[in-house]
N, C-alpha and C positions, 0 to 999 in steps of 0.2 A: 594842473600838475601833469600828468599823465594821460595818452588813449592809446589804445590799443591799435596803434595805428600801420606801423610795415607788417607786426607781424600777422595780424588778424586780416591783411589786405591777402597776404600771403596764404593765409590758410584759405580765405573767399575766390582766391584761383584754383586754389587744390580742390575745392568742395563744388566749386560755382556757386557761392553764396553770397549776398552781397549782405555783410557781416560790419559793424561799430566797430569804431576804432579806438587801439590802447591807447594807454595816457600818460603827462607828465604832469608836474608841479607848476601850478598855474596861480601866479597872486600868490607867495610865498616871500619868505626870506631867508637870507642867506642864513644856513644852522655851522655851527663848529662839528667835523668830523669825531671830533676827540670826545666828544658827548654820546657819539653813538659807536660805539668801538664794534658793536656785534653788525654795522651796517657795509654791505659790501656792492661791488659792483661785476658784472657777468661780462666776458669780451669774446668774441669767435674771432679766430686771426687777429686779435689786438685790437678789435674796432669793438666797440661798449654797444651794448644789445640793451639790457636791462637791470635792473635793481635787485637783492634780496637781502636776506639778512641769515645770521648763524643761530642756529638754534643748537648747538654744541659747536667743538673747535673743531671739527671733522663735517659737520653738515649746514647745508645750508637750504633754507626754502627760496622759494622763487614761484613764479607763475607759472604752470605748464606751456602755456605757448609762447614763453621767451626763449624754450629749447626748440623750436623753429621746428617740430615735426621729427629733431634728428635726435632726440631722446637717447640713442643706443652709439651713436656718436662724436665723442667727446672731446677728440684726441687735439681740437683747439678752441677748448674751454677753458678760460683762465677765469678766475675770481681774485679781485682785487679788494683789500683791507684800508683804512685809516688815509684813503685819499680824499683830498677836500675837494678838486677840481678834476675833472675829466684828463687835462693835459698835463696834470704831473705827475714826474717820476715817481714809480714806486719800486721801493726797497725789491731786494726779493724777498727778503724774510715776508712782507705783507702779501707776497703772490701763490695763489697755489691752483693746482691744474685740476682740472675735474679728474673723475675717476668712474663713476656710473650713476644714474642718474633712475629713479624713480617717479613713476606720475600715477596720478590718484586714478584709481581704476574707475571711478566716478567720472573721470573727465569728457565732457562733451563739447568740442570746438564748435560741432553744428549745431548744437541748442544755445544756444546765447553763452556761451565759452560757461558751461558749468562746470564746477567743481576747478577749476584752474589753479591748482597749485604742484608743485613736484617736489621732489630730496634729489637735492647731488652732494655725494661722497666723495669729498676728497681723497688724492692720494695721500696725501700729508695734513695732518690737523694745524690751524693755525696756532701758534705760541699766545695764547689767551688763555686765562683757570676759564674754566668750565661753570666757578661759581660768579663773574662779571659777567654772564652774560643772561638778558631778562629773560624770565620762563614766559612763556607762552599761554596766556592769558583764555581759555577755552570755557571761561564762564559766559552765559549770555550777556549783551549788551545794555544797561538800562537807556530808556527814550533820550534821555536829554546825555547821554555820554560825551566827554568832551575828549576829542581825538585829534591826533597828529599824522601825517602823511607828510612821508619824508623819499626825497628821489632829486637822480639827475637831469631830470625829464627838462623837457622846454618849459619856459617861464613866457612865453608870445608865439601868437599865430604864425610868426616871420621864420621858423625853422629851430632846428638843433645846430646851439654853439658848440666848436666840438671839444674847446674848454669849460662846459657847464661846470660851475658848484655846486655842492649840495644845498636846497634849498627844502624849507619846514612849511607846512599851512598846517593853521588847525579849522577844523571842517567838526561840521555835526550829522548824527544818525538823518536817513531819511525814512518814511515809514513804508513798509514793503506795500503796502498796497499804493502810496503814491509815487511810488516809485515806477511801481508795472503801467499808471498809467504815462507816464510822464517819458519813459522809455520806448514803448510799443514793442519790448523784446519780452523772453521769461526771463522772470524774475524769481530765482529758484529759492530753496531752502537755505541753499548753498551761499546762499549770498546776500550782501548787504550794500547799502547802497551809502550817500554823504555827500555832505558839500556845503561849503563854508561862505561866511558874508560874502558878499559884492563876489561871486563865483568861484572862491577860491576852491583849488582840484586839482586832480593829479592829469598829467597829458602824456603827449608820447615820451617817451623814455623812460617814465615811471614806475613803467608795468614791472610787478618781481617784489616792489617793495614793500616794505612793512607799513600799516595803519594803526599805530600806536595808542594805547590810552593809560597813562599812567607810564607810560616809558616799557608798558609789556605789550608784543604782539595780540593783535586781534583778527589781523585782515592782513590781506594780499592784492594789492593792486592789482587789477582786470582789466577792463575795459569801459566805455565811456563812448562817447559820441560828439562832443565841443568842450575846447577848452577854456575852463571863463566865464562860459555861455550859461544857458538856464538847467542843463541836462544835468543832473547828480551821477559824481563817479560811481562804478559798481567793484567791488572788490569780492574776494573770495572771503566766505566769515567761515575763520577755524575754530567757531564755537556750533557747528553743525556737525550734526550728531555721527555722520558717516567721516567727514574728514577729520573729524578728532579723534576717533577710533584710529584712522589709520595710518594718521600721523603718528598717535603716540604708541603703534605696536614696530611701526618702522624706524624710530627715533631709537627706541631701546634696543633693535635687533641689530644696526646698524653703524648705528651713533656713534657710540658708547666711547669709546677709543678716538 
């Protein structure tokens, strides 16, 4: 599906680190937009960065380093609603502009991108009840959980189409200790790992997005290392005790409206 791949190269200049790469949807199929209505897309000057989703009509999560470092500058961040494809028209009522953005004080780009998720505040709430859209799922995981990862990301090795669809894989937990060895990165609290038959995964352009079970968030696409290949994607798990705290004291301080 997904790696973590311009932006994390991006931070590996910034830091001198040679750092794994974000992800997209790898071995997936095409999903209807109109199924996931709280699922959105991120654009800097109109070019599509990353995935997230609304966890109210005012806010959205995403991955901290799809905001590219520029966190405090926003002023061409659009979020886009209810597009099935990359290159179609959207309304404006489906567009709205960022407004400020929050990242998890937890977040370490130099340590294997821990804690990677942020809140941007729109200026204007999108026209959705507040009750359509799924609460955010901060129970632990059971072993055998049957999950969804949903993005615009590349589906082959051969690049990003810049009409991608949104494309689905369901993928399964992997276990944190085989994970850490399977990686050679840390494999923190923060995080969980997955990855589905015959390699199905999130690759570049995925990063930001939701990792679904039951149709409620669980996870946040991260980063990765091959797409397809034997590597299990790693995501942010908002069922960790420091991110769920401050998720859900920022949601309500901020949200709300």
């Amino acid at each position: 599906m997904f790696r973590l791949v311009a932006c994390l190269a991006l931070l590996g200049q910034l830091h001198g680190l040679s750092l794994p790469q974000l992800v997209k949807i790898f071995g997936g199929i095409e999903a209807p937009i109109q199924g996931y209505p709280f699922l959105v897309n991120l654009r800097r000057g109109g070019r599509f960065i990353c995935g997230g989703f609304l966890a109210t009509p005012s806010c959205v999560i995403t991955a901290a380093h799809c905001l590219q470092g520029r966190h405090r500058q926003l002023y061409d961040l659009t979020v886009s609603a209810q597009q099935q494809c990359l290159g179609d028209r959207s309304a404006s009522d489906n567009v709205r502009h960022g407004w400020f953005s929050l990242v998890s004080p937890y977040y370490r780009p130099s340590h294997g991108v821990d804690s990677d998720v942020a809140i941007i505040r729109l200026r204007q709430p999108f026209n959705i009840p507040n009750e359509s859209l799924p609460k955010i799922d901060f129970n632990e995981l059971g072993e055998k959980a049957n999950l969804t990862v949903l993005g615009w990301g590349m589906t082959s090795n051969y690049g990003h189409h810049w009409n991608q669809c949104l494309q689905a894989a369901h993928v399964g937990l992997v276990p944190q200790n085989v994970c850490r060895v399977a990686m050679r990165q840390p494999i923190t609290s923060n995080m969980l790992c997955a990855i589905g038959q015959n390699g199905k995964d999130a690759c570049q352009g995925d990063s930001g997005g939701p990792l679904l079970q039951s149709g409620r968030p669980v996870g946040v696409v991260s980063w990765g290392y091959e797409c397809g290949g034997r590597f299990p994607g790693v995501y942010t798990r908002l069922s960790s005790s420091p991110i769920k705290h401050w998720l859900q004291s920022l949601l309500s301080r901020y949200c709300r409206v």
